[in-house]
Structures are given as C-alpha cells and as structure tokens.
C-alpha positions in Angstrom: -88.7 12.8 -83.7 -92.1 14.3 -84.4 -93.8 13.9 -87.4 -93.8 16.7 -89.7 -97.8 18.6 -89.7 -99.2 18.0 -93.2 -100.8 21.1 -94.5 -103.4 20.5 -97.4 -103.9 22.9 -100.0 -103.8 27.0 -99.3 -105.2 27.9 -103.0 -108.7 27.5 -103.5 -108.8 28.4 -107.6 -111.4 30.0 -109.7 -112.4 26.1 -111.1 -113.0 24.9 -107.3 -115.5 25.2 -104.8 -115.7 25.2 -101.3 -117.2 21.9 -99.7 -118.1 21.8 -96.0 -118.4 18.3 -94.6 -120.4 18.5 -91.2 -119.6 16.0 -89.3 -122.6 14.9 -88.3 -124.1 15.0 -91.6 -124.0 12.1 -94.7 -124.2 14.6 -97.4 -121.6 17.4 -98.0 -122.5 21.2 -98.3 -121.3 22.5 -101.3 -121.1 26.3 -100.5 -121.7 29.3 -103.0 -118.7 30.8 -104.2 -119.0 34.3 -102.9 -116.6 36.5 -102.0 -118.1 36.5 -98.7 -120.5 34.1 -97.0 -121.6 34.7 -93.3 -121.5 31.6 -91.1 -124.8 30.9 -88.7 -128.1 30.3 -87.8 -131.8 31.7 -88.8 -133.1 33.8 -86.4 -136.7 35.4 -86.2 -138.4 37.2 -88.8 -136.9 40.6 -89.7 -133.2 39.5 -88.6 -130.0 39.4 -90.7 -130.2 35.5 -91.8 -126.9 34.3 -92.5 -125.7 33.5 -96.4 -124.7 29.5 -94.8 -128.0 28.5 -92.2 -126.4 25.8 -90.1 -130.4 25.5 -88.2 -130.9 21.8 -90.2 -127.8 21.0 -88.3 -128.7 21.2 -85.0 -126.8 25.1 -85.1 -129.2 26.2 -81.9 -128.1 23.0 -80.2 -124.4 22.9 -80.6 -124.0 26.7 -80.0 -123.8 28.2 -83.3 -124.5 32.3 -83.3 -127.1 33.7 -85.5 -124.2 35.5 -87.3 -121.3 33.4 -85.9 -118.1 33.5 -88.3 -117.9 34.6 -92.0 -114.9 32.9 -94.7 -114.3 35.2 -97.4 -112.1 34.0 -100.5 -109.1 36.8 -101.9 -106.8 35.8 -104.6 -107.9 32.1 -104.5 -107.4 32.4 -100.8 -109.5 31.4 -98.1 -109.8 33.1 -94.5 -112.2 32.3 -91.8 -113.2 34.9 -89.3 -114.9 35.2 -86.0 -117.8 37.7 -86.3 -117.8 37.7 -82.0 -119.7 34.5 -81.5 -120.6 33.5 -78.2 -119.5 30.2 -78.2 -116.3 30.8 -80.5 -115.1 29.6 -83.8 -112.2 27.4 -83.8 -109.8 26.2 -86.3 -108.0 23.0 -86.4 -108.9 23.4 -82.3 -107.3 26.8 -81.9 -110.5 29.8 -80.6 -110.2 32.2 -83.3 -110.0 35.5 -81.0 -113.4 38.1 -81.7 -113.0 39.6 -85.1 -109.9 37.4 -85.6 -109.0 36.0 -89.5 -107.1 33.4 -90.0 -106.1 31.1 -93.3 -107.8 27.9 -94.3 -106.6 25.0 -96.1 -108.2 22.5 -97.5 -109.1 19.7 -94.6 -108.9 22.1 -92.2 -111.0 21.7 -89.1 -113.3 24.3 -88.5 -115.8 24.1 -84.9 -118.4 26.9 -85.1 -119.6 26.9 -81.4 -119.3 23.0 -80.9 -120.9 22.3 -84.1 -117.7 20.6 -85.9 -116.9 20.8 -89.7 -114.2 20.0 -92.1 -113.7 22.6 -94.9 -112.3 21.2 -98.4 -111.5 22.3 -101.7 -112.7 20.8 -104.5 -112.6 20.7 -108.2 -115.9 20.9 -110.4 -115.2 17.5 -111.7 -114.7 15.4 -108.6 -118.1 16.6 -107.5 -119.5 15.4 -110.9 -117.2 11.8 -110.4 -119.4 11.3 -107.0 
C-alpha cells in the first residue's frame, strides 16, 4: 500500500498570515496580506519592482524573474500563479504552466526559478509565541 498524501491546510483566514520560509534562509518572511502580491526580483530604476523582492536571496542567482509568479488570496483561499517566468514556478515539484493558477496549502513547496520555498499559514499568535 501507499501511504495516503497529507494535505495541510487549504484555508488561509482573515486572523492568519502568510509565512514564506526560504530555504536557504534562518529567518522566515512574513508576507503582507494583500490581495495580491507579485513574486520576484528588483530590476533597474524605472521598472515594475515586485510587491515580494526575493534579490537578498540570491533571486538573480537561482533564476528568479523580475516579475516571476504572483499568489493572490480569495475567500481565505490561496492560489499561486505563473506570471511567464523564464525559469518556471513550481509547486510541490510540479512547473506551473505560463499564466497557470493553482491552490496552495499550507506547507506547500513552492520553487520560483530554482530558488526553493515553503509557504505556511500562520496565526497572529504563534508568530508572537516565537
């Protein structure tokens, strides 16, 4: 038999936040809760920046696009979209096709280029707690 996937948690409510955990990173990134945040790298002076810079985290290095992948939050849902990045976005390993969305739950692995993340949802409190 094969084990049975675990799925973590698909609602993401008003009293939560969205954490990324790079995983090259000690400290997590504790995102603004927008209803949509573009995913990707500073570029020069005059150019759409993106709402999440991933530059402090090697972004140029591991391949991240200038305006790679956006998540947007609905009805305490989360979805993570491809905005055509060169180098892909990739959740839990699967290439998020150009312009594709696709759900996220909490633990979810998210690769933006090869730059490699792990989204989670997380209470106010808990934060506090750390």
């Amino acid at each position: 038999m094969r084990p049975r996937p675990s799925w973590g948690e698909m609602r993401l409510p008003p009293e939560a936040v969205l954490v990324m955990q790079i995983l090259t990173a000690t400290e997590p990134l504790v995102l603004p809760r927008m209803e949509r945040l573009v995913i990707g790298r500073a570029g020069a002076a005059g150019l759409r920046n993106p709402d999440v810079d991933l530059t402090s985290w090697g972004a140029l290095r591991y391949g991240v696009s200038r305006v790679h992948a956006a998540i947007e939050i609905r009805d305490e849902a989360v979805f993570l979209t491809d905005l055509g990045s060169t180098n892909g976005t990739f959740l839990n390993a699967r290439r998020l096709s150009p312009n594709e969305t696709r759900i996220v739950c909490s633990g979810d692995e998210v690769c933006f280029g090869n730059l490699l993340a792990r989204l989670y949802f997380r209470h106010l409190a808990e934060l506090d707690n750390k």
